[in-house]
N, C-alpha and C positions, 0 to 999 in steps of 0.2 A: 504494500500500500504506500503511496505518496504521501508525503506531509498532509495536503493538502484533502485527502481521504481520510479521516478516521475509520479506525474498526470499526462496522457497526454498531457493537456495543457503547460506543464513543458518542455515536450521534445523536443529537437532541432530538429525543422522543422516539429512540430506538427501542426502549423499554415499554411504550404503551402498545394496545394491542389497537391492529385498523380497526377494529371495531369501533375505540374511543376516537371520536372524532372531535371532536369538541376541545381537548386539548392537543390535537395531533399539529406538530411544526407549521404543517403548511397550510391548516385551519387558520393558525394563531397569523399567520403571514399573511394571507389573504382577507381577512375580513372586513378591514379597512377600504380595502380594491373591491371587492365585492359590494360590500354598503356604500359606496359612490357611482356606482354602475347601477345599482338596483337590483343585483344579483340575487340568489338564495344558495349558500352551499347545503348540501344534502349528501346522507350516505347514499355509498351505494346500491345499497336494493331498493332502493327512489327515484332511479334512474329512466329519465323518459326520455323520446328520441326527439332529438334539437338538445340535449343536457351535452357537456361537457365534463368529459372524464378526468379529477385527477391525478394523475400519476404521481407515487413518490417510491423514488428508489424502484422501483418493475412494481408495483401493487398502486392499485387503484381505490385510495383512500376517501373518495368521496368524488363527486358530481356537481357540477356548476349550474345552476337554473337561472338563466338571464329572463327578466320580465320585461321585454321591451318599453316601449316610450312612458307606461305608464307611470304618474310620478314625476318625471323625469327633469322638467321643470322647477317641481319643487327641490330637488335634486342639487339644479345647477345655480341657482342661489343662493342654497345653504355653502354650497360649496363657495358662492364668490363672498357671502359676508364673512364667511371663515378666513378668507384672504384677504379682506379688509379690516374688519376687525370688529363689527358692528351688523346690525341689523338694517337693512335696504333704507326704512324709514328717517334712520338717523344717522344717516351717510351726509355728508357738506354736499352742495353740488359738485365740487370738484371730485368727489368719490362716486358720486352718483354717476358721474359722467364714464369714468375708471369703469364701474359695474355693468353700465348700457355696452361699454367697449368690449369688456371680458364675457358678459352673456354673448354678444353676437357674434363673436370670435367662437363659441364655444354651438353657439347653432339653435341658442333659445327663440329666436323671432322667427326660427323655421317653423318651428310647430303653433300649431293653431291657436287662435288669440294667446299666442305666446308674448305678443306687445301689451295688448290691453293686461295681461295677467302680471307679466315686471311693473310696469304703470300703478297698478291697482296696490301692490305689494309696496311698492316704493314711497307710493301716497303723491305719485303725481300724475298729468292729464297722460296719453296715448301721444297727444300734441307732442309735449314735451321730450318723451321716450324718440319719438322721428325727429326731430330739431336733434337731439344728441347724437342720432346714426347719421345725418342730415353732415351735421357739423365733423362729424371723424370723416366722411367719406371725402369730404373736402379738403381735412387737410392732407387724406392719403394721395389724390391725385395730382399731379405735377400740376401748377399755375402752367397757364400760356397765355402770356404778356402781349401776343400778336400775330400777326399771320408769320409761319412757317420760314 
């Protein structure tokens, strides 16, 4: 074995059985990943087709159940006041505008009254939410001062 290989017996969570999933490494590793996706991890005899299997060391320690879009919204919010540091409402504008840039960046105004819902959350018009994608999209595009 390599340095870089412990004996099995070496490895965190070599001693629980797959059975125990709940403490198993790569439960404890993923849950975070999974709770920001809207995941579900689940043993393996819960396994449905669309689930992802998995793998640790050759054994198939559990199963990933992704719930698509629903949610998903709520999702991407919790996630940007988490990187701001505050709740939508009580962001400055100058964060509010940071938040309208990181949700569309992240694909929130794809989804259906995904503006009206940031707006509603934020505590301000729909207006307002397009004036701030309005104003970034402006200053992403190069000025042209004049004809060519």
């Amino acid at each position: 074995m390599s340095r870089k290989d412990p004996a099995p017996s070496e490895r965190p969570g070599a001693d629980l059985p797959l059975t125990d999933h709940a403490e198993h490494p790569l439960w404890r590793t993923l849950r975070p990943v999974v709770a920001a996706v809207g995941g579900e991890l689940l043993p393996s005899s819960e396994r449905t087709p669309g689930d992802i299997p998995l793998d640790f060391e050759g054994e198939t320690v559990g199963v990933l159940r992704l719930h698509g879009l629903d949610g998903a919204l709520g999702r991407l919010i919790e996630t940007v006041e988490r990187e701001l540091g505050d709740s939508l409402p009580k962001l400055s504008r100058t964060n509010k505008q940071i938040a309208v840039r990181l949700l569309n960046e992240r694909g929130a105004f794809l989804l259906r009254k995904g503006v009206e819902d940031v707006a509603a959350s934020m505590g301000v018009s729909r207006i307002t939410i397009y004036n701030y994608i309005n104003a970034m999209e402006q200053r992403a595009s190069p000025r042209q001062d004049g004809p060519g």
